[in-house]
C-alpha positions as CSV (number, residue, x, y, z in Angstrom):
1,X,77.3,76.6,83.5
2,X,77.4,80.3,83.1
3,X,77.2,83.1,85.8
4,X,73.8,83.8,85.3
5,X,72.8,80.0,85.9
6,X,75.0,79.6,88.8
7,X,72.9,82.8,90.4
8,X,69.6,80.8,89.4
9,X,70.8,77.7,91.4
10,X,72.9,79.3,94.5
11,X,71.8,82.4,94.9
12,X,68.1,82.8,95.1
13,X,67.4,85.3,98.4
14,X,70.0,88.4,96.5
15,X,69.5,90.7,93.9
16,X,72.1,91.1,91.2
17,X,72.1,94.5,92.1
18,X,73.2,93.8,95.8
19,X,76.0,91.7,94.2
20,X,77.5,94.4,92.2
21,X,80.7,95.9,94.1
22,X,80.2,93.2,96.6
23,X,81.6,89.8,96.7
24,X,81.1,88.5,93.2
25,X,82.8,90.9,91.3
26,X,84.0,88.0,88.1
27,X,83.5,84.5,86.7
28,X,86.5,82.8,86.2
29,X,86.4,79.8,84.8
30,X,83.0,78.5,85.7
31,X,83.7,79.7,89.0
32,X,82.5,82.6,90.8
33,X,85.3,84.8,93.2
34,X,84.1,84.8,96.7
35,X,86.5,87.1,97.2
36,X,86.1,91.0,97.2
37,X,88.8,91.9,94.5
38,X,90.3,95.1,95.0
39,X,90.4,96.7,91.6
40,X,93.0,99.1,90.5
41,X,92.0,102.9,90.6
42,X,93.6,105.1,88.1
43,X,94.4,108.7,88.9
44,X,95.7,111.6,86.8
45,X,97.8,114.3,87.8
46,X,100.0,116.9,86.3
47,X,104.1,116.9,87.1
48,X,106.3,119.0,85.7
49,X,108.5,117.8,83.0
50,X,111.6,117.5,84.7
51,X,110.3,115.3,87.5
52,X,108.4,113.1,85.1
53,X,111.5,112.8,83.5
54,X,113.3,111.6,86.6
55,X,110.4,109.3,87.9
56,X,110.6,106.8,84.8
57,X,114.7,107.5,84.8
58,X,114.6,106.0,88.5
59,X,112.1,103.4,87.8
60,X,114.2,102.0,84.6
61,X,117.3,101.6,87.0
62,X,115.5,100.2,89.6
63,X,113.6,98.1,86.7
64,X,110.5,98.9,88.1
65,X,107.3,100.8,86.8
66,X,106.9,104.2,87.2
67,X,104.4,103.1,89.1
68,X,105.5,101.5,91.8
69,X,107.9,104.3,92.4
70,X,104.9,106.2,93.1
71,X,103.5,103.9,95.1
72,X,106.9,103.6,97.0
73,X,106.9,107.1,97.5
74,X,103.2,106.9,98.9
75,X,104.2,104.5,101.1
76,X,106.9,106.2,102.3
77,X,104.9,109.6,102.9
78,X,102.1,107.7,105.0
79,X,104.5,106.2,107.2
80,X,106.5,109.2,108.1
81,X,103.0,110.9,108.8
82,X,102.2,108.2,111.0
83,X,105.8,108.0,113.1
84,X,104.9,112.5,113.0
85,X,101.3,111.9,114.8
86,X,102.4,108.7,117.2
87,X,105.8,111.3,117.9
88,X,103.2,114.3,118.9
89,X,100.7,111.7,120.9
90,X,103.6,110.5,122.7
91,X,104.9,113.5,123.6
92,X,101.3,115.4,125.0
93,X,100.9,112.7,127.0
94,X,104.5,112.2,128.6
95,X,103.6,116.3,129.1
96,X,100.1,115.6,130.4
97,X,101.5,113.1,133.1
98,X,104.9,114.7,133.6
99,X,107.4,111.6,132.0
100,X,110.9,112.9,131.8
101,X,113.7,111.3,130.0
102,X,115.0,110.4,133.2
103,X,111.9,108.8,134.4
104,X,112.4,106.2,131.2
105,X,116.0,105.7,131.0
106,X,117.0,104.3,128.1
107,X,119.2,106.2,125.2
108,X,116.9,108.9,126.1
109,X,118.2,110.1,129.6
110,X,120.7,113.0,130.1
């Protein structure tokens, strides 16, 4: 059975249309993925030489793609902006209601 028959059969109340970018997004082997696939996106920048250089230097040590060492990087970034704005929220609210080191102890009292 193809993809197109299978639709005919199990599908009859939804358009192709309102499939596409949904959850059918391949056939695989006479069977359609229920699952919403996240496809890659590709993105192209500009580096300067030298640091394109060193990215693929660093990813062939690491034997990794250059890639991923992006990726890594990425990763990296977000969660030091993350720990930044959970660090600032924390401390307008120990300012709003008046929390002192000394009021929580810990490794942070004087």
């Amino acid at each position: 059975m193809n993809f197109k028959g299978f639709l005919k059969q199990n599908v009859s109340s939804v358009s192709l249309r309102e499939l596409r970018g949904s959850i059918f997004r391949g056939f695989h082997k006479g069977f359609p993925m229920t699952t919403k696939l996240k496809l890659p996106k590709t993105i192209a920048f500009v580096l300067p030489a030298d640091m394109g250089k060193e990215i693929i230097a660093a990813a062939k040590k690491e034997h990794r793609t250059a890639t991923a060492v992006l990726k890594d990087a990425f990763d990296r970034y977000q969660a030091k902006k993350e720990l930044l704005e959970l660090h600032e929220s924390a401390s307008k609210y120990a300012k709003k209601h008046k929390i002192t080191p000394e009021v929580y102890g810990g490794p942070f009292a004087e």
